[in-house]
N, C-alpha and C positions, 0 to 999 in steps of 0.2 A: 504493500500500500504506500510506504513512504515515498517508494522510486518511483510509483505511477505518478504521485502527488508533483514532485522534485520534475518529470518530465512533463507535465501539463503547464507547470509554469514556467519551465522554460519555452515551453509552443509557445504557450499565450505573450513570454516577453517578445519572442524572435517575431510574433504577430505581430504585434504592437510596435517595434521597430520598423518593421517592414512599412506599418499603416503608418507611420510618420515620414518615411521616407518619399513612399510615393505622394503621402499630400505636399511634401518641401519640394517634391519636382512638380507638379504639377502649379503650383502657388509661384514656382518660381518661372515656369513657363509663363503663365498668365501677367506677370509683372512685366518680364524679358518683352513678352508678343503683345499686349493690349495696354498694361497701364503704360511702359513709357511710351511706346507713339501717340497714347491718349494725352499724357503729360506734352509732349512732345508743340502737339495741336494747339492745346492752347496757352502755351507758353509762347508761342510764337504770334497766336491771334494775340497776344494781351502787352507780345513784348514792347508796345510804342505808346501803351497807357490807353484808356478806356474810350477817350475822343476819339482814332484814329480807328478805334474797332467798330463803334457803332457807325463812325460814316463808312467802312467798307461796307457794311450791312445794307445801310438807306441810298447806295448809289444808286441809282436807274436800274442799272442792266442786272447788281444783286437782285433786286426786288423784283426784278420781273422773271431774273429766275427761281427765285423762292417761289412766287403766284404759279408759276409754270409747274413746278414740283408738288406744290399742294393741289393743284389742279389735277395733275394727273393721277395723283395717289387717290384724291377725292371722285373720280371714272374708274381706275380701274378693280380697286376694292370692291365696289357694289356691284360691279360686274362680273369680278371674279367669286364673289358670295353667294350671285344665284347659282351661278353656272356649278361651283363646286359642290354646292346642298342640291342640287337637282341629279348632280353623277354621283355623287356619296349614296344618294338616297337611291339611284337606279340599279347600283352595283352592290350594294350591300343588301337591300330589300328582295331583291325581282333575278330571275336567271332569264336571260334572254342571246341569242347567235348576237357576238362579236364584241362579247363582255371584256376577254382575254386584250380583244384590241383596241377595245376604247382605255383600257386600264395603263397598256403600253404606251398610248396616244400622249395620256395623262403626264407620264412620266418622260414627257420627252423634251421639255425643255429643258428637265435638267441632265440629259447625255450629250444636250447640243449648244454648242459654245454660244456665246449672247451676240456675239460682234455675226457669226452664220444665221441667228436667226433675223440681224437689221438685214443681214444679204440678202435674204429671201425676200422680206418684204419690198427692199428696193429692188428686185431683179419681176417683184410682182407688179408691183404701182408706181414705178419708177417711169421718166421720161422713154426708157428705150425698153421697159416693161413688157410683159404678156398685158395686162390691160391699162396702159402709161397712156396710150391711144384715145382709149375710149377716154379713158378723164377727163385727159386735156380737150377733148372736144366737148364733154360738158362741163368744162371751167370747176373741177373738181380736183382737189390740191390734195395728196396724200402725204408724200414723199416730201423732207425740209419743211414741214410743215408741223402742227400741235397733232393734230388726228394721225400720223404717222407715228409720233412721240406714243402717244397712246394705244396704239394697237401693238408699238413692240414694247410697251410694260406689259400689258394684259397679259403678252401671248408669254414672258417669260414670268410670269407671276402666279399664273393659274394653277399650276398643280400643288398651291398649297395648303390652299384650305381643303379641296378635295380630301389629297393626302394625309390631311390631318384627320377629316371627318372620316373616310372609307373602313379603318379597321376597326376604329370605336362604335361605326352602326352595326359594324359583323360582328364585334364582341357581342353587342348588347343584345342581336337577335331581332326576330321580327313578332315573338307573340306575344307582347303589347297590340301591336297595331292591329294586326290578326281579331285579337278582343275585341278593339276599340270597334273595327269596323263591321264584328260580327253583333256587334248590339246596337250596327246604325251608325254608326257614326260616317260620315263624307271623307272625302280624302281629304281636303282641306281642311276639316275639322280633326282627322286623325294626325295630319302633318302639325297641325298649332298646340292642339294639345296633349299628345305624346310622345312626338318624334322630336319637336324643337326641345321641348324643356329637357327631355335628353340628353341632347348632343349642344347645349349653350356655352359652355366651358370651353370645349372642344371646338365651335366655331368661334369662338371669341378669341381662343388661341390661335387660330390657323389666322384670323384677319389681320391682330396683331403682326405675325411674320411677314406677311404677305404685302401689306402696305411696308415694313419695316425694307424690302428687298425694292419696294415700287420708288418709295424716295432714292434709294442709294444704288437705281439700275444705272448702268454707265457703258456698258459695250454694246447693248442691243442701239438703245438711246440714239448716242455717238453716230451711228453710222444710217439713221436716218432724221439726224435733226439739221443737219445742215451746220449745227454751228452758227447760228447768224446771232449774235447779240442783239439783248433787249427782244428776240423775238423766240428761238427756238432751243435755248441754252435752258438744261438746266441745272440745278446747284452743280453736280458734281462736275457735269461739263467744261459752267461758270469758274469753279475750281481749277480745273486745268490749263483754262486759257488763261487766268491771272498767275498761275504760276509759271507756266511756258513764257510770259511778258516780263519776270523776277517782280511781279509785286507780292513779292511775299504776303506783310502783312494781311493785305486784304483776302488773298489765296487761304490763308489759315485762318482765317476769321471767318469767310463761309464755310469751311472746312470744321469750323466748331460751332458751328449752329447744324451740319449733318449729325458729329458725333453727338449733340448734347439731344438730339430729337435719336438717334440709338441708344443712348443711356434711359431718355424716359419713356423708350419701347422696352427697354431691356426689364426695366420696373417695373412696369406693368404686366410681362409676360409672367416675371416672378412671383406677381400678387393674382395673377390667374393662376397658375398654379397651384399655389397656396391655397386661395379659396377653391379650387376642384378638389385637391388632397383632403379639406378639411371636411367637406359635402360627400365623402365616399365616391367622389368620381374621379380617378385617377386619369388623367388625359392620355397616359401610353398603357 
């Protein structure tokens, strides 16, 4: 008994070593890779004192790409919200031919690099496009334009909330709904009041992420926004062309209104979380 005693506490120290180990590499990872470039950020937005930061903010071309960036997160959210509760709810609920390849479809912007999927869009809607033709003949602007900005957030944004909702309606099953609608109830009425209040956590995380990737998309963006200041830049874009120009300060100064609008997505993902954990809904 005593040697079983004498070797269980040596497990438990050499465990407990270990579990400090791995959390001083990991701690020390997350300092090395997020806090100093975070530090980095806004040490640099603050380095010429707080007047020269808020006028890089309130320049023209900032401000219209901050309105640009919230403008599109504010499209392509709500658009990716229906679109992703409507296949969550098709693919997890229902078996139907070519479930396999809408699941694969799903997942396919993120196999395919952001900068090939602006390619596609301008090799579609572009001047020398498969339909760049028709447009231009109805005075219909895709490509260097806001509605091109936006169709390549969407299209690289979409499989998040899906992804998020898909496995949590397959965990949870379908005979709730089954019930619901065997005592009458409409789909509309089985979708509001058993399927959402379900799955709230779990879409409320996925939108989070999802706008969180739509403010800070930059290669799909890029290669159909044209780049035109004050019209089709936005933040991060903004960001690169003031730092390609060496205006620093101003470069890192919109550069720390993206990370401080990621820090208070980062917070809020962790207080969704929190309140799912603490409501017995674990989101994964």
């Amino acid at each position: 008994m005593p040697q079983v005693s004498l070797t269980r506490r040596i497990s438990t120290h050499e465990s407990q070593s270990v579990t400090l180990l791995l959390i001083a590499v990991a701690l020390s990872y997350l300092v090395l890779f997020l806090g100093l470039p975070l530090y980095a950020v806004f040490y640099q937005a603050l380095s010429k004192g707080w007047k020269l930061y808020w006028e890089a903010l309130k320049e023209p071309d900032a401000l219209s790409a901050i309105k640009l960036t919230l403008l599109t997160a504010a499209i392509a959210v709500p658009a990716n919200l229906v679109f992703g509760v409507a296949a969550a709810w098709a693919i997890a609920k229902f078996e139907f031919k070519g479930k396999s390849a809408l699941i694969t479809l799903i997942d396919l912007p993120f196999a395919v690099s952001p900068v090939v999927s602006g390619l596609i869009y301008v090799l579609l809607f572009g001047a020398q496009g498969w339909f760049g033709p028709w447009l231009q003949a109805h005075d219909i602007k895709l490509i260097f334009a806001v509605p091109g900005i936006v169709l390549a957030t969407i299209f690289v944004t979409f499989p998040f909330i899906a992804r998020e909702l898909i496995p949590l309606m397959q965990a949870q099953g379908k005979e709730e709904e089954e019930a619901a609608i065997s005592l009458g109830a409409s789909g509309w009425q089985t979708f509001w009041r058993v399927t959402l209040p379900n799955i709230k956590w779990g879409l409320l995380y996925g939108v989070i992420l999802c706008n969180a990737r739509a403010m800070g998309e930059f290669g799909a963006v890029s290669v159909v926004s044209g780049h035109i200041r004050g019209m089709t830049n936005t933040m991060p874009l903004h960001v690169e062309i003031l730092y390609n120009e060496y205006n620093f300060v101003a470069a890192f100064s919109v550069a720390s209104l993206l990370a401080l609008l990621a820090l208070v997505t980062l917070v809020i993902k962790s207080l969704v979380e929190w309140r799912a954990k603490s409501n017995g809904n674990p989101l994964h």
